[in-house]
PDB file of N, H, CA, C and O in Angstrom:
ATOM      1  N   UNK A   1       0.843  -1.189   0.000  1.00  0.00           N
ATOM      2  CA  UNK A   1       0.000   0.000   0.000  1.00  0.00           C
ATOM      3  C   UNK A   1       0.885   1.248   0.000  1.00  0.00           C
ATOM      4  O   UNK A   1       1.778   1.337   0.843  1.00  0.00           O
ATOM      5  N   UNK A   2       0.649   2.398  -1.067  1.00  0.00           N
ATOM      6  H   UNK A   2      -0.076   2.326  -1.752  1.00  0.00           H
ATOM      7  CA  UNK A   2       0.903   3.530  -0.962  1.00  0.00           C
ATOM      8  C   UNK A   2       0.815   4.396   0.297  1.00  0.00           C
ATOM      9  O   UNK A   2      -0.368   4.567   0.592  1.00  0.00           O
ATOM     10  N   UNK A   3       1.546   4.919   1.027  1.00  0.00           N
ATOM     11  H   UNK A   3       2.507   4.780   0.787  1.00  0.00           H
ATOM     12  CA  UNK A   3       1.481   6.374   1.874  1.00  0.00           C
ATOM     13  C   UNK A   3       1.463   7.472   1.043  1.00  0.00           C
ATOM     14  O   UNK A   3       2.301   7.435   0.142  1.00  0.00           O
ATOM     15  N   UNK A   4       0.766   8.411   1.087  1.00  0.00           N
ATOM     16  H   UNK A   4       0.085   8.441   1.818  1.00  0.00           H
ATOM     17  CA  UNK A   4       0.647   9.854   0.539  1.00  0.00           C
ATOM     18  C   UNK A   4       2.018  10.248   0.431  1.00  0.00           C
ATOM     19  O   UNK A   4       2.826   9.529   1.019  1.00  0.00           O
ATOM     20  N   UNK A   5       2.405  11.135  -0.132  1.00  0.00           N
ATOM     21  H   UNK A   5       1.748  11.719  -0.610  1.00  0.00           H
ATOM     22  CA  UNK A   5       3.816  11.929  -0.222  1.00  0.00           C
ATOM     23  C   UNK A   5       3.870  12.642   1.274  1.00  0.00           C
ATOM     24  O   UNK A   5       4.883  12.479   1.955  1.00  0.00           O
ATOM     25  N   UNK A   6       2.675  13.499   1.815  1.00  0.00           N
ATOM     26  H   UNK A   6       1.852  13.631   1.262  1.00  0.00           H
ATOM     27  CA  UNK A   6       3.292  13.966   2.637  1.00  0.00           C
ATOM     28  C   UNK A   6       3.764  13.169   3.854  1.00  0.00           C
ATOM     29  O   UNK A   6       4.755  13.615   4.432  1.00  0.00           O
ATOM     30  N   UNK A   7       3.143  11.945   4.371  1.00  0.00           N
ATOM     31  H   UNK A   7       2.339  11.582   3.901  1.00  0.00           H
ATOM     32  CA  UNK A   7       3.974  11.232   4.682  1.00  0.00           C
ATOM     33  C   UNK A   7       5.519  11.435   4.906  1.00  0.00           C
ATOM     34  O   UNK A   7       6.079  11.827   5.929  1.00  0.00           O
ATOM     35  N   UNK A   8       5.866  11.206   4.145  1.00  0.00           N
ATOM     36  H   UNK A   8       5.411  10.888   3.313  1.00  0.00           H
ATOM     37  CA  UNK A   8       7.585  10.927   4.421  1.00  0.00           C
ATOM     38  C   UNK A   8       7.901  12.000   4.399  1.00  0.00           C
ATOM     39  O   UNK A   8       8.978  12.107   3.812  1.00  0.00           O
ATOM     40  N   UNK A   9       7.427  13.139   4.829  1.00  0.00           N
ATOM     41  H   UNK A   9       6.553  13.053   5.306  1.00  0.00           H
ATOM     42  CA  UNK A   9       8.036  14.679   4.794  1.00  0.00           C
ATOM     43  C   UNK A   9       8.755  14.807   6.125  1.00  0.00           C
ATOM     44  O   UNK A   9       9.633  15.623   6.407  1.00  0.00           O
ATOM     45  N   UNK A  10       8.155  13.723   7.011  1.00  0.00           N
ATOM     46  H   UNK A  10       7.442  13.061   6.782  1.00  0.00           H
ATOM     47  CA  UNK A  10       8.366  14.181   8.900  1.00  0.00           C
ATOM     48  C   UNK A  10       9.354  13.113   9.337  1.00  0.00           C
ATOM     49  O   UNK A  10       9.122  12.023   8.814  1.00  0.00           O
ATOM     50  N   UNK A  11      10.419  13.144  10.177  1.00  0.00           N
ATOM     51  H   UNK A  11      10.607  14.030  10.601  1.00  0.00           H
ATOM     52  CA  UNK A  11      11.286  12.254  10.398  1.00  0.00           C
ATOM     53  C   UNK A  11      11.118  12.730  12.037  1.00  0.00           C
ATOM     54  O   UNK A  11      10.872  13.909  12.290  1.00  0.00           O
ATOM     55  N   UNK A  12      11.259  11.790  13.047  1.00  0.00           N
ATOM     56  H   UNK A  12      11.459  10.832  12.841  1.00  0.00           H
ATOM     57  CA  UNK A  12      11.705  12.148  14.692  1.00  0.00           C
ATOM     58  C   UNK A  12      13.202  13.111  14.612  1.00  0.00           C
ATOM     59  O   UNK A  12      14.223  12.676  14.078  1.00  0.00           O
ATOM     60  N   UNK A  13      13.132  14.057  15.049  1.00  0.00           N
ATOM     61  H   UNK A  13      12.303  14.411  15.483  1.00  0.00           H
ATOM     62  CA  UNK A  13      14.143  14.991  15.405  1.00  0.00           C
ATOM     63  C   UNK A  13      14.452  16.167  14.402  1.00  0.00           C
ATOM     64  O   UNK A  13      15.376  16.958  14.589  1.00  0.00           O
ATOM     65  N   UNK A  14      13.610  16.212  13.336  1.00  0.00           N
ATOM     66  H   UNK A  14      12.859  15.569  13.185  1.00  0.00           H
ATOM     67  CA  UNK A  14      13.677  17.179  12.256  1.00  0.00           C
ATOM     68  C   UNK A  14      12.511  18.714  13.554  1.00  0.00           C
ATOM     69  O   UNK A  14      11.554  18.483  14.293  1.00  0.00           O
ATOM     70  N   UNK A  15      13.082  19.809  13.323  1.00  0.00           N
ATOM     71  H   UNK A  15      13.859  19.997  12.723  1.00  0.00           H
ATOM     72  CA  UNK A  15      12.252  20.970  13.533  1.00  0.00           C
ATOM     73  C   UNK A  15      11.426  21.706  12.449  1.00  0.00           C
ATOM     74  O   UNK A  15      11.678  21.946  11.268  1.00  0.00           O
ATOM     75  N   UNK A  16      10.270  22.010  13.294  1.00  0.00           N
ATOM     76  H   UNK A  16      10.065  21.815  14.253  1.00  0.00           H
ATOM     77  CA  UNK A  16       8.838  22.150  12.546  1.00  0.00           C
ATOM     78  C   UNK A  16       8.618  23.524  13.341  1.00  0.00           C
ATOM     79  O   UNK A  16       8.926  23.842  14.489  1.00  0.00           O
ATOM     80  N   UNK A  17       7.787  24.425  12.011  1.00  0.00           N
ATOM     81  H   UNK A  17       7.537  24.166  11.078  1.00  0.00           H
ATOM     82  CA  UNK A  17       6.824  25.218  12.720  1.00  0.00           C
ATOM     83  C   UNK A  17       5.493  24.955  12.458  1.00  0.00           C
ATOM     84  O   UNK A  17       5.511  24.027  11.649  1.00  0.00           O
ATOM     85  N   UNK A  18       4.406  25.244  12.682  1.00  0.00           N
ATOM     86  H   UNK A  18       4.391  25.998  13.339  1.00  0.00           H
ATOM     87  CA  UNK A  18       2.993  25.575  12.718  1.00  0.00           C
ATOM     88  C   UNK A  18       2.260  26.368  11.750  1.00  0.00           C
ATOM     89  O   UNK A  18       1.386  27.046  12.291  1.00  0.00           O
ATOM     90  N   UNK A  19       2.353  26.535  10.182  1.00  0.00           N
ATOM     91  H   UNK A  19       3.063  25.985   9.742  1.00  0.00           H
ATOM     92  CA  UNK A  19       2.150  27.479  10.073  1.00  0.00           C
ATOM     93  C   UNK A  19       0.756  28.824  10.733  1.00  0.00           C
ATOM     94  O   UNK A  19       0.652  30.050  10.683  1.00  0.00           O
ATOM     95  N   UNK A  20      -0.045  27.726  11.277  1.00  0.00           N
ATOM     96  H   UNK A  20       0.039  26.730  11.318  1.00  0.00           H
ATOM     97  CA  UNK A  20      -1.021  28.808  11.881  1.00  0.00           C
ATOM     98  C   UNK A  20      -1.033  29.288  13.161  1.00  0.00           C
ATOM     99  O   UNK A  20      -1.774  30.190  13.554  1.00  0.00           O
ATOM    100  N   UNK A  21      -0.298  28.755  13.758  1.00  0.00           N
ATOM    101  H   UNK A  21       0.304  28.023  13.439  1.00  0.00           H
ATOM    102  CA  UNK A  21       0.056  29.103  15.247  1.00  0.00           C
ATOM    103  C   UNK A  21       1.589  29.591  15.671  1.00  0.00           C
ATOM    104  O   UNK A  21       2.169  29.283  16.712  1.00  0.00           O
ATOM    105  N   UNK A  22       2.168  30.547  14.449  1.00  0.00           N
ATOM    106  H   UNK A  22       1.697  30.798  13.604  1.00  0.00           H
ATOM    107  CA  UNK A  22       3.248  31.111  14.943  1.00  0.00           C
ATOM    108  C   UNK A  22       3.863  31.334  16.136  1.00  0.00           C
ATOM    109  O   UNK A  22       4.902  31.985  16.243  1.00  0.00           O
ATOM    110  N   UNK A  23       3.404  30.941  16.841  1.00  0.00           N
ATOM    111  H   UNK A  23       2.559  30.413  16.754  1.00  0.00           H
ATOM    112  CA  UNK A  23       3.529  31.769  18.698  1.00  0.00           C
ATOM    113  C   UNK A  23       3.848  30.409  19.037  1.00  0.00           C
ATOM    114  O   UNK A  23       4.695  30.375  19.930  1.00  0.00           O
ATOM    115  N   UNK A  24       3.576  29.587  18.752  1.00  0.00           N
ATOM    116  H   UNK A  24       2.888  29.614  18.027  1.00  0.00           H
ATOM    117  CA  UNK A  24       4.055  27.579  19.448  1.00  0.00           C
ATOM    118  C   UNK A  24       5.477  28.544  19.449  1.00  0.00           C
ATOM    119  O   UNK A  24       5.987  28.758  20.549  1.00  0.00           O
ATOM    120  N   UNK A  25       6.235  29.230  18.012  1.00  0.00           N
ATOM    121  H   UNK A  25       5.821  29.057  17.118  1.00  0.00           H
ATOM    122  CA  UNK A  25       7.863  28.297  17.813  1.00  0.00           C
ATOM    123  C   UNK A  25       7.843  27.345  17.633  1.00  0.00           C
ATOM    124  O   UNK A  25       7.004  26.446  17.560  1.00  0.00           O
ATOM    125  N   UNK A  26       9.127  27.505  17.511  1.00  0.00           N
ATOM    126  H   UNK A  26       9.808  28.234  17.570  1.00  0.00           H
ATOM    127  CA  UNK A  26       9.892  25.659  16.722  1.00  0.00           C
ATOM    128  C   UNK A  26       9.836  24.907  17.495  1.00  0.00           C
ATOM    129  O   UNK A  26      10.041  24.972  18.707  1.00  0.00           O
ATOM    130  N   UNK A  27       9.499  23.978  16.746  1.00  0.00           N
ATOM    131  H   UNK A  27       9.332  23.924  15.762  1.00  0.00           H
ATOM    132  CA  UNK A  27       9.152  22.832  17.821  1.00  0.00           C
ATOM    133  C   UNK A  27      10.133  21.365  17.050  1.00  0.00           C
ATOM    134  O   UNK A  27      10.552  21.374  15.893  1.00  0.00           O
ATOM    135  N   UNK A  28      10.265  20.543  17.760  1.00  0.00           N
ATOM    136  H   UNK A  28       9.924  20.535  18.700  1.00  0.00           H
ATOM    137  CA  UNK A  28      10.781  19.205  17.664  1.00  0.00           C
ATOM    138  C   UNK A  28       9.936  18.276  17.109  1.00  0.00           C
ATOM    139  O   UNK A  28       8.726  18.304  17.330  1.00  0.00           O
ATOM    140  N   UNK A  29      10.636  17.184  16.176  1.00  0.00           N
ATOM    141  H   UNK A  29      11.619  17.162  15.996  1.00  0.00           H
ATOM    142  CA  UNK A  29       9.440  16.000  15.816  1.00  0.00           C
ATOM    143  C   UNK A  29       9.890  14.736  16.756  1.00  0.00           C
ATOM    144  O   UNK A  29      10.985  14.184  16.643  1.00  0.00           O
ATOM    145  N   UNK A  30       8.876  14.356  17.707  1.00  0.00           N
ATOM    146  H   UNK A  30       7.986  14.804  17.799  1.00  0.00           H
ATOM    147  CA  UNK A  30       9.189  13.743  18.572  1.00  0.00           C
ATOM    148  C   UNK A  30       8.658  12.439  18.147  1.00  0.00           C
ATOM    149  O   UNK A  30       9.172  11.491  18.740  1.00  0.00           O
ATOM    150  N   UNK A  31       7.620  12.097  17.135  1.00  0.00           N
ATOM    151  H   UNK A  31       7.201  12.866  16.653  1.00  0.00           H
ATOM    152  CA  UNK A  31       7.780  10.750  16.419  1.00  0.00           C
ATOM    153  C   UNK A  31       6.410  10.744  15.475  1.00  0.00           C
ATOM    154  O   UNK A  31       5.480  11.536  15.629  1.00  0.00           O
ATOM    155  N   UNK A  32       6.454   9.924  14.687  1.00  0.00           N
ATOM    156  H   UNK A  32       7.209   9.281  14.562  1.00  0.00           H
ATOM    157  CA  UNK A  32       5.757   9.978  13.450  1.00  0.00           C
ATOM    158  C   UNK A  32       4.917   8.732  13.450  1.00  0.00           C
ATOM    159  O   UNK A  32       5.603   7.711  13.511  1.00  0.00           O
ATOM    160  N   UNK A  33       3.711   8.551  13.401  1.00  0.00           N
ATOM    161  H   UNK A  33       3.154   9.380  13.352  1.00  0.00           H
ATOM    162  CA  UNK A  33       2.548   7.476  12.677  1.00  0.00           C
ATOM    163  C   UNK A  33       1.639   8.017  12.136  1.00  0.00           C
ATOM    164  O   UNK A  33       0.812   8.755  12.672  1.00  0.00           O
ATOM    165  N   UNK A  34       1.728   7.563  10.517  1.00  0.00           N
ATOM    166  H   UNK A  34       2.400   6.963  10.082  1.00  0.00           H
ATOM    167  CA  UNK A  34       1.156   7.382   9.651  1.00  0.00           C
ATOM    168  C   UNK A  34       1.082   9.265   9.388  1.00  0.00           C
ATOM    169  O   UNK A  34       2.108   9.934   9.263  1.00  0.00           O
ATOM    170  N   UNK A  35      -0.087   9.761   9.352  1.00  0.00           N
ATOM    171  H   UNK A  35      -0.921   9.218   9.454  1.00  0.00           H
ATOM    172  CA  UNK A  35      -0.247  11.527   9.242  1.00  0.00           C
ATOM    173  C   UNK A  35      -0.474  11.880  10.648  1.00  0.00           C
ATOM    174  O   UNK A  35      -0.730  13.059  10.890  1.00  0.00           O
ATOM    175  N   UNK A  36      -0.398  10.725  11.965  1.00  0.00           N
ATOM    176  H   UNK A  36      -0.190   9.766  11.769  1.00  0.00           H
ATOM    177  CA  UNK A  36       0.228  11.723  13.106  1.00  0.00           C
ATOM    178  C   UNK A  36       1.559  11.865  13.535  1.00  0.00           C
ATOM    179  O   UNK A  36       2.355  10.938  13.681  1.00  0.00           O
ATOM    180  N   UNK A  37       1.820  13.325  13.778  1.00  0.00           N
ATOM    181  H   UNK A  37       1.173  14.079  13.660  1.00  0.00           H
ATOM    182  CA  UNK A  37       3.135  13.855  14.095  1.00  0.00           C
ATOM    183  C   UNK A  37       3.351  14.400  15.604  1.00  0.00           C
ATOM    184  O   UNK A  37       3.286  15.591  15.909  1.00  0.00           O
ATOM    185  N   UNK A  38       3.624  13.305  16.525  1.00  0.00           N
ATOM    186  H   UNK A  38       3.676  12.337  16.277  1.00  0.00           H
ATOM    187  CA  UNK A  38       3.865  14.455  17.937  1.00  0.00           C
ATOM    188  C   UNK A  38       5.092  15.496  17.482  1.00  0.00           C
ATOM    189  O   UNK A  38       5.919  15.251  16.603  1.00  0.00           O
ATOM    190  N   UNK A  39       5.003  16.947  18.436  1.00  0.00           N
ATOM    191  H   UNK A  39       4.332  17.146  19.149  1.00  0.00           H
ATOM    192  CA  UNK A  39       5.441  17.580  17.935  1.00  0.00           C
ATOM    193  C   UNK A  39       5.744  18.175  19.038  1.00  0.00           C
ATOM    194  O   UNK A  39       4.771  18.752  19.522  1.00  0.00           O
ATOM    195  N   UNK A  40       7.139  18.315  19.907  1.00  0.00           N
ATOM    196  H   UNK A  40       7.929  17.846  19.514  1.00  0.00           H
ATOM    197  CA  UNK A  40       6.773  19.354  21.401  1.00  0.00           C
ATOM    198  C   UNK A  40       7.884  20.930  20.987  1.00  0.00           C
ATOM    199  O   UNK A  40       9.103  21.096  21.023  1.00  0.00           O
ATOM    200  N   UNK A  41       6.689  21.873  20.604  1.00  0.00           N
ATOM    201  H   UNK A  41       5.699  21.738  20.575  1.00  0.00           H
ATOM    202  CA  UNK A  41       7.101  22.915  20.723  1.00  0.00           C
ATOM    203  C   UNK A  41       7.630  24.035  21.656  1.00  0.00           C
ATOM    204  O   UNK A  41       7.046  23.981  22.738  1.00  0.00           O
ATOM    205  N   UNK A  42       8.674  25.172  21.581  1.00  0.00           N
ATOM    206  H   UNK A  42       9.149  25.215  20.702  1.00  0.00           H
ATOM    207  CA  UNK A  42       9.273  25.324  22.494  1.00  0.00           C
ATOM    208  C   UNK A  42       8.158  26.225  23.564  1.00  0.00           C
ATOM    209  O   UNK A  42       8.399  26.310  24.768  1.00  0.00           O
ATOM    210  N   UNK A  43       6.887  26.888  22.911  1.00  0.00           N
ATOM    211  H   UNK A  43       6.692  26.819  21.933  1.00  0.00           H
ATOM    212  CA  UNK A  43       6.014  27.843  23.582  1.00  0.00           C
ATOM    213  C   UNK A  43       4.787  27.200  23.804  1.00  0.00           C
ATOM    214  O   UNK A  43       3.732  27.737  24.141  1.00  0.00           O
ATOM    215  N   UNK A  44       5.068  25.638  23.523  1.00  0.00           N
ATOM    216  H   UNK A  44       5.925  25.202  23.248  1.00  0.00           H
ATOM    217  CA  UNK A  44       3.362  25.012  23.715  1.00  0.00           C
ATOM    218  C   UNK A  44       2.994  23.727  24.245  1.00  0.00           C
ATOM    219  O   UNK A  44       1.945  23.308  24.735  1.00  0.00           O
ATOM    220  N   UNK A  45       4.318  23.112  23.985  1.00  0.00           N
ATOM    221  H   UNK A  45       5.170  23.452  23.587  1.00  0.00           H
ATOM    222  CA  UNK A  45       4.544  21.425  24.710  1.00  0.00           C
ATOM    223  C   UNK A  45       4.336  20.808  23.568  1.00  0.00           C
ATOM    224  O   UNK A  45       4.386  21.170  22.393  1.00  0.00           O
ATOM    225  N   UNK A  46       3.995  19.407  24.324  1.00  0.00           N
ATOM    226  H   UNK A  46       3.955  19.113  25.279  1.00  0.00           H
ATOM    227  CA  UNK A  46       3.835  18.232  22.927  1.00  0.00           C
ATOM    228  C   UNK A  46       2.016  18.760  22.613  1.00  0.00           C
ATOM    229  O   UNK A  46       1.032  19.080  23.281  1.00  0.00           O
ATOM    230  N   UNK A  47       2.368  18.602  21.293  1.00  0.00           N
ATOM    231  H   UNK A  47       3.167  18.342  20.751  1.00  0.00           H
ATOM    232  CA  UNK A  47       1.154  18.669  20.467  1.00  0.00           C
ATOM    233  C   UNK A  47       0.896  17.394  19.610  1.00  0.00           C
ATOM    234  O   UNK A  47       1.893  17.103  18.948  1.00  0.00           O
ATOM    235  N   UNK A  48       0.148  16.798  19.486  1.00  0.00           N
ATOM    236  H   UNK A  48      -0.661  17.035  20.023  1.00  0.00           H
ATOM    237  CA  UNK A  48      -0.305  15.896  18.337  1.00  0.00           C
ATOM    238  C   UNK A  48      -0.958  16.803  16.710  1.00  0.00           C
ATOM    239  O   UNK A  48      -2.055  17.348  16.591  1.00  0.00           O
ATOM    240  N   UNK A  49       0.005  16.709  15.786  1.00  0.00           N
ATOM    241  H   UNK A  49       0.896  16.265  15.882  1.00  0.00           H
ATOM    242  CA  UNK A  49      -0.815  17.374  14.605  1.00  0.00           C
ATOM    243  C   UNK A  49      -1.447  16.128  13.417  1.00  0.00           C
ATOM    244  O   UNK A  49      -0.842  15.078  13.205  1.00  0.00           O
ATOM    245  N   UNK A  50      -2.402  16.403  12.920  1.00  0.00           N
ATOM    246  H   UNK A  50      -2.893  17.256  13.092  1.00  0.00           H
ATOM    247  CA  UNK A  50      -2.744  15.646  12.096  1.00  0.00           C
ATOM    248  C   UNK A  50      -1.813  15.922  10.721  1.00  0.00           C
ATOM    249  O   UNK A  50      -1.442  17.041  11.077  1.00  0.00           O
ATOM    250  N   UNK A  51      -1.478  15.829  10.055  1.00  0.00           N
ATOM    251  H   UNK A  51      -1.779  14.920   9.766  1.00  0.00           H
ATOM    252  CA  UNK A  51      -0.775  15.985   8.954  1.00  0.00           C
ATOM    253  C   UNK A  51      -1.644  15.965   7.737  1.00  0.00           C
ATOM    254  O   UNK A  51      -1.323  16.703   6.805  1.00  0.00           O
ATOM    255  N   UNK A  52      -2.766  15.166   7.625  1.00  0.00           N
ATOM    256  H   UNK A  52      -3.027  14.566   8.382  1.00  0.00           H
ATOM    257  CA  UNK A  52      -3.750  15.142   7.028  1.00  0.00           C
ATOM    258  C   UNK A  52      -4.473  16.648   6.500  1.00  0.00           C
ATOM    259  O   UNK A  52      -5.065  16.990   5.476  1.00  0.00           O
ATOM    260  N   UNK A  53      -4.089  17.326   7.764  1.00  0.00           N
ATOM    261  H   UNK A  53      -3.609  17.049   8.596  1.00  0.00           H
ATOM    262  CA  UNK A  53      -5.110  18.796   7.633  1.00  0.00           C
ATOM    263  C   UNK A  53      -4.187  19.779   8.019  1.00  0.00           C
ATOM    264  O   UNK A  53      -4.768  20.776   8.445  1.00  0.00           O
ATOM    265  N   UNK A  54      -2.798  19.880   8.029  1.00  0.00           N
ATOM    266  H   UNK A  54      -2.325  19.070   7.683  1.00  0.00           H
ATOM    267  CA  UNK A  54      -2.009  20.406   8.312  1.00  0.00           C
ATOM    268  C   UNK A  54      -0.884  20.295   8.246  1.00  0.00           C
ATOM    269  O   UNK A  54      -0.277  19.435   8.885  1.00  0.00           O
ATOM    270  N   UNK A  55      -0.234  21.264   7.336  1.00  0.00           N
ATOM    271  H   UNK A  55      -0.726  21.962   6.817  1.00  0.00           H
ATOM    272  CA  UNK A  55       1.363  20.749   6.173  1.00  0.00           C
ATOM    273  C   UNK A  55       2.311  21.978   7.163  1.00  0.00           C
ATOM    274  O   UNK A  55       2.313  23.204   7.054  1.00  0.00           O
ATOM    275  N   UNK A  56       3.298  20.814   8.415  1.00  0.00           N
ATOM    276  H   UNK A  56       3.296  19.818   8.503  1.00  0.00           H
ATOM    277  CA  UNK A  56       4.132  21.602   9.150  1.00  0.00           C
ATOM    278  C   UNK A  56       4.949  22.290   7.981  1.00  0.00           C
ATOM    279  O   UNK A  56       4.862  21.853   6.834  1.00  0.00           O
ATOM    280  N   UNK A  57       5.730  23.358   8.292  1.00  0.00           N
ATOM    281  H   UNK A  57       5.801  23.714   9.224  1.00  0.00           H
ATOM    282  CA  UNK A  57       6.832  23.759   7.780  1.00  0.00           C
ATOM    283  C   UNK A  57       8.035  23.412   8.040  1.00  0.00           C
ATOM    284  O   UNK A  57       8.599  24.023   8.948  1.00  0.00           O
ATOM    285  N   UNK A  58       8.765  22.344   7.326  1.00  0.00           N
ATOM    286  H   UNK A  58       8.307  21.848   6.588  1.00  0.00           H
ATOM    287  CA  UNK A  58       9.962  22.146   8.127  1.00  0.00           C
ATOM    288  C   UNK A  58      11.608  23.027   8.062  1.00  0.00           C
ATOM    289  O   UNK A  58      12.194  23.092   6.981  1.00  0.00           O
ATOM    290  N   UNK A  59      12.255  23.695   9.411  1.00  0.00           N
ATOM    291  H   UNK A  59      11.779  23.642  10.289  1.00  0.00           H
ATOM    292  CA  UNK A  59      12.986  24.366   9.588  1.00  0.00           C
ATOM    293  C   UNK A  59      13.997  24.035   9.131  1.00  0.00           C
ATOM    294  O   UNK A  59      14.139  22.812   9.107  1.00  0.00           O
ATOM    295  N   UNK A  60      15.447  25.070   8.423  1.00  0.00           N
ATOM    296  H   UNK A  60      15.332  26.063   8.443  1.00  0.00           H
ATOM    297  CA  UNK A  60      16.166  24.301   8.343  1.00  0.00           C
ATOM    298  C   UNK A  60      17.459  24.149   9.531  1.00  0.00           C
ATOM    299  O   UNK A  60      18.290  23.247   9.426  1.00  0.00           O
TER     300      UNK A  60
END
């Protein structure tokens, strides 16, 4: 079975922002299943994002 492309965009330890919640900051990818991404940002904690409905930006 195929995974979507965005899929493989997120790796554990790559930094992410939010694009709609600028104010999180950068945050950490703390681990990846399937289009969920925990994510613990430096202004917000761990977050769970769906990836499905929301294309992190990844930092370089």
């Amino acid at each position: 079975m195929r995974k979507p492309a965005g899929f493989a965009l997120y790796e554990p330890g790559q930094y992410v922002s939010h694009p709609s919640c600028p104010d999180w900051g950068i945050g950490q990818i703390q681990s990846v299943d399937g289009a969920r991404v925990t994510v613990n940002f430096e202004n917000r904690g761990k977050v769970l994002v769906n990836t499905e409905r929301v294309l992190l930006t990844v930092e370089a």
